[in-house]
DRENMI-313782 format. One record per residue (C-alpha): x, y, z. Coordinates in pm, whole numbers, plus 50000, padded with zeros to 5 digits. Example, Ala and Ser with C-alpha at 12.3 -4.5 7.8 and 13.67 -1.06 7.14 Angstrom:
2
512304955050780 513674989450714 
This chain:
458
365997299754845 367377321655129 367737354254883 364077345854789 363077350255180 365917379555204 364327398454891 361087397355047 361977409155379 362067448855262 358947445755121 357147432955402 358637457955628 357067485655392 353837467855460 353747468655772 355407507455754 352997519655533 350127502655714 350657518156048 351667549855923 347857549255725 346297542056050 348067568656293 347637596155992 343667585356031 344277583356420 345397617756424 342897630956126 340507621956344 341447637456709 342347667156527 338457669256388 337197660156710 338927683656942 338207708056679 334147700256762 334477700057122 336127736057109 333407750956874 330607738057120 332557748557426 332477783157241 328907779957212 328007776257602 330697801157706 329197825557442 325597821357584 326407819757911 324657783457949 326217770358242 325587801958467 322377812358353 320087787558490 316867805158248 318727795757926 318747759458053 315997748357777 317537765057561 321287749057660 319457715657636 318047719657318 321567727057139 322877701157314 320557676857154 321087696356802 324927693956825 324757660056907 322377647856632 324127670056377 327917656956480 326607620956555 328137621656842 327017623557187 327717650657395 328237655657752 328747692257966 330577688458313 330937715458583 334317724558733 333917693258949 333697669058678 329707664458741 327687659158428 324867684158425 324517678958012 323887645857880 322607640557516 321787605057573 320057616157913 321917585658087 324887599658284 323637631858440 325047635858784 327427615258746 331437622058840 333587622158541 337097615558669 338927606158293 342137615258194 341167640457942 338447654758177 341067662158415 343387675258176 340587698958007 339977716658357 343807717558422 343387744458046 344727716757782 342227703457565 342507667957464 341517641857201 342087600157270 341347576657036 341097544457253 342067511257021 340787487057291 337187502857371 336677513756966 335837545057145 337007584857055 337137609057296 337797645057299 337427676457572 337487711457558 337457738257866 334677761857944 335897795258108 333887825458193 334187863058157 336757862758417 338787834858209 337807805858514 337347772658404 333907761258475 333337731858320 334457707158022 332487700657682 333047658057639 332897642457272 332057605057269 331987587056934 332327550656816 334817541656601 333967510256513 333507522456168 336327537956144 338047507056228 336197485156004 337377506555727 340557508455833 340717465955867 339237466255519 342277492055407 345007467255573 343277436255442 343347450355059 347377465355113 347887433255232 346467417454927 348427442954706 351587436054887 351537396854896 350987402754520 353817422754430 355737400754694 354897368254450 355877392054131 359027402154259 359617368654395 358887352754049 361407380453902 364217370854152 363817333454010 363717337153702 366517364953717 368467337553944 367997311853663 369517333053417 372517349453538 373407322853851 372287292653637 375397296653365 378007301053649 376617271253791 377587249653518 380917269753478 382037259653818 380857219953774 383037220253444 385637241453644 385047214653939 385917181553691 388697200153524 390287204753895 389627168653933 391677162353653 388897156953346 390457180453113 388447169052824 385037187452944 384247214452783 381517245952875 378597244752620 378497273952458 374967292352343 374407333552274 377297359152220 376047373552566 379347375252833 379027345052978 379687329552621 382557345952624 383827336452972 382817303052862 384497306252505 388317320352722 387987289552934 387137263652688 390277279052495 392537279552815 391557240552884 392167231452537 395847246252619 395827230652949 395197193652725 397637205552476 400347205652725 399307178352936 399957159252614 402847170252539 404507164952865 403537130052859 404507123852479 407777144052651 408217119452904 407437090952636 410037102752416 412727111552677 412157076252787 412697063052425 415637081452381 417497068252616 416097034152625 417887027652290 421607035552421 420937016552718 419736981652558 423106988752364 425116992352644 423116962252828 423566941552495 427846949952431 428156944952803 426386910552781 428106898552485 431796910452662 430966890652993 429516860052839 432246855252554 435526839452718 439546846352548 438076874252332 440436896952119 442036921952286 440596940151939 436936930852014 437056946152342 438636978252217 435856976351946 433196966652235 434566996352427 434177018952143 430967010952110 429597017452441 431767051652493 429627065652181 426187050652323 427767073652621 427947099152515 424617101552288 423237093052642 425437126652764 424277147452444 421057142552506 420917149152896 422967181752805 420627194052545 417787184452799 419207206653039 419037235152835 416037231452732 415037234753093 417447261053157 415497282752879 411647268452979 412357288453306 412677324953237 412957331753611 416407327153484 416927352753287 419427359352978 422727378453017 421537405652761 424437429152638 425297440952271 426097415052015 427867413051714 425577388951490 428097390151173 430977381951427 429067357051589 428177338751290 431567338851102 432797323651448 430107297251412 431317286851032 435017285551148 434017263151370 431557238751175 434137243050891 435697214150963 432597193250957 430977208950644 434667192150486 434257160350542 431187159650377 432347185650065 429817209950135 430317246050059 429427270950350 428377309450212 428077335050404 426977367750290 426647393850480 424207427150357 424317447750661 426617448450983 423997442151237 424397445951657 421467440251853 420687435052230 421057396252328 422767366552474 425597360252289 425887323452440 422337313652375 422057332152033 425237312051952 423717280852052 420317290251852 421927297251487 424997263851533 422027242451505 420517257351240 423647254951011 425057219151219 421627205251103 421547219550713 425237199650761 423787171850819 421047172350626 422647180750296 424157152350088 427697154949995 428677184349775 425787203149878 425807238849995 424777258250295 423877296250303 424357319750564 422717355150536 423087382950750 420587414650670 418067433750845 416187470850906 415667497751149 414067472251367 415097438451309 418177414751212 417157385051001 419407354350977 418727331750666 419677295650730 419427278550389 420937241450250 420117219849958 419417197750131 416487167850192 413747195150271 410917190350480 407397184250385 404667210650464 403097187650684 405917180150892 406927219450936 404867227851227 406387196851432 410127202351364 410407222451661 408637198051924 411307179752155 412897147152035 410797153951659 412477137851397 412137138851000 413887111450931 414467090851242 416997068651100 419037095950919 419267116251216 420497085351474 423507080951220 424437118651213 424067118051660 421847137851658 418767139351995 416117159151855 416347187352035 418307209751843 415727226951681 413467228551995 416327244952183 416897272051857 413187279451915 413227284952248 416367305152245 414807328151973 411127332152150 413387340752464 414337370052277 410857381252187 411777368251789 410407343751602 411707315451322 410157306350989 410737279850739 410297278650342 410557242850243 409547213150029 410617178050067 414147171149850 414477205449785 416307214350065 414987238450340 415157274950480 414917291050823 414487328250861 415397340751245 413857369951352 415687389051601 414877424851777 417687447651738 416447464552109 415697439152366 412557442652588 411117421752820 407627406352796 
């Protein structure tokens, strides 16, 4: 409401501008016509010599009277002394005439006065003789009454027209108001429950105008802002899980030692065993936490430098050789192009051992796992491939979520937390790559890293 009364204000002010500026250009229209009178009839008695020759005095009287009923205006001759001695209305003869203008008429400036408060006009003009004296004053009286009527009636219909356009342009502003304020209005309530923490609302969205697409943005930035609310609590869920389980078996194997009396030395050692591996699962999976939050804050930045990906990844084999043994699965490696790019060795490292650790694990004995090593002008491309139990196309875009598992009870025997291939992801994004994967379920799986040969940050 208080830009309503603001947008008015200017328009109002023009009223009343325009108003008084039509009545002082009338004010002045008509002093000027006046004064113009009074000097043409103050010509007329100077030129006949009316005020001096007392024989022309019938004949001064009788213009007088024709002036005054042709101007319609009455008409009044004074002497030097400001004595009437000319009166059209035949009231005021003799009388002293001591008015402003009078004054200022035998003083040699003519004047015109249009007095508001007495609806009256008044103008004066000097009379001089031969010898350029002033002898007297020709006095213009008019009503303007009239002219003030009309000029009332002029005010009252710009009022009108300016009270009208007031409404219109008030009516505009609304209307205008409604349209562009109204949608931010109901942007800033949603914006207002979101803050509150009601992440489900949602902006309704109607037109293709720009708020629909400010609305569109934000609906897509809260549907984010759920996404990861959800995930950190199915994080927190999981995390809690995780390492619920090795606890209750800790709890349980510590129970059992301190309620069973003369056990075997052997039991105890078996006991023991038992609880140093639920240890260090427990310790595995805090570690693998902690680098997951290590790499979620890029604050921290990666020790890039130039990195030898075939050396790298023939370093990895030697060292998963072992493993890849006990289970009589062969480990390729082929390598099509000697590739150094720009990266963290220790992080890229960590990335591509779980890849092949978890086609290890994942392959039944005999199987094989495939290294390849190849790339362009551009990129290096690592090709992680085993034969082993695959992973189902509707499982493929979860593999990478924290503490996601295939095959939950496979993966507990083999140690593993879940994380590994959240971890590999992050490490590759980190590195402005990305990972694929071509798989179907018991037909083994492959991922295809993406790395930039030149580094550059984001």
């Amino acid at each position: 409401m208080l830009y309503f009364i603001v947008s008015l204000i200017p328009l109002f002010v023009f009223s009343r501008i325009t108003s008084d500026t039509l009545k002082q250009y009338f004010k002045d229209t008509k002093e000027k016509e006046f004064l113009n009178q009074a000097n043409i009839i103050a010509g007329s008695i100077q030129k006949g010599n009316y005020l001096t020759d007392k024989i022309k005095d019938r004949l001064f009287e009788n213009e007088i009277d024709e002036k005054s009923n042709e101007e319609a205006v009455r008409i009044l001759v004074l002497d030097d002394k400001g004595v009437v001695v000319k009166d059209s209305n035949k009231t005021e003869v003799g009388k002293v005439y001591a008015m402003p203008e009078v004054i200022s008429a035998l003083d040699g400036n003519d004047a015109a006065n249009l007095r508001d408060d007495e609806g009256v006009i008044y103008a004066t003009a000097y009379i001089e003789d031969n010898n350029s004296k002033k002898i007297g004053v020709v006095l213009l009286v008019a009503s303007f009454e009239e002219f003030n009527q009309l000029l009332n009636e002029v005010n009252s219909k710009w009022f009108i027209f300016t009270l009208g356009i007031c409404i219109i342009v008030a009516c505009i502003v609304f209307f205008t108001t409604q349209v562009f304020i109204g949608p931010l209005k109901d942007i800033l309530k949603v914006i207002q429950k979101i803050t509150d923490g009601q992440l489900h609302q949602r902006i309704e969205v109607s037109g293709r105008d720009e708020y629909s697409q400010i609305s569109e943005a934000f609906n897509n930035m809260t549907e984010q802002l759920e996404s990861i609310e959800s995930s950190r609590q199915e994080f927190v869920s999981n995390v809690s899980h995780e390492l619920k389980t090795p606890l209750s078996s800790i709890k349980v194997l510590s129970e059992s030692i301190l309620l069973q009396e003369e056990m075997p030395v052997e039991m105890y050692r078996e006991f023991f065993q038992d609880i140093n591996s639920e240890v260090d699962r427990m310790t595995n999976i805090v570690n693998d936490l902690l680098e997951l939050v290590k790499l979620d804050h890029k604050e921290a930045g990666l020790n890039i430098k130039e990195t030898d990906i075939n050396n790298m990844t023939e370093d990895i084999l030697k060292r998963l050789y072992p493993l890849a043994e006990k289970k009589d699965i062969k480990l390729l490696y082929e390598s099509n192009k000697d590739m150094i790019i720009e990266g963290d060795e220790v992080k890229l490292t960590l990335a591509i051992s779980n890849l092949i650790e978890n086609g290890i694990k994942y392959t039944p004995n005999g199987g094989t796992v495939k290294v390849i090593i190849d790339g362009d002008h551009q990129n290096c491309f690592i090709t992680v491939s085993d034969t082993g139990i695959g992973i189902s196309e509707e499982e493929q875009s979860k593999v990478f979520k924290r503490f996601y598992r295939v095959d939950k009870t496979r993966d507990r025997e083999t140690g593993g937390t879940g994380l590994g291939l959240a971890i590999t992801h992050s490490s590759v994004i980190l590195h402005n790559g990305s990972i694929k994967i071509n798989s179907k379920e018991n037909e083994g799986a492959t991922f295809i890293v993406r790395l930039p040969i030149k580094y550059s940050e984001s």
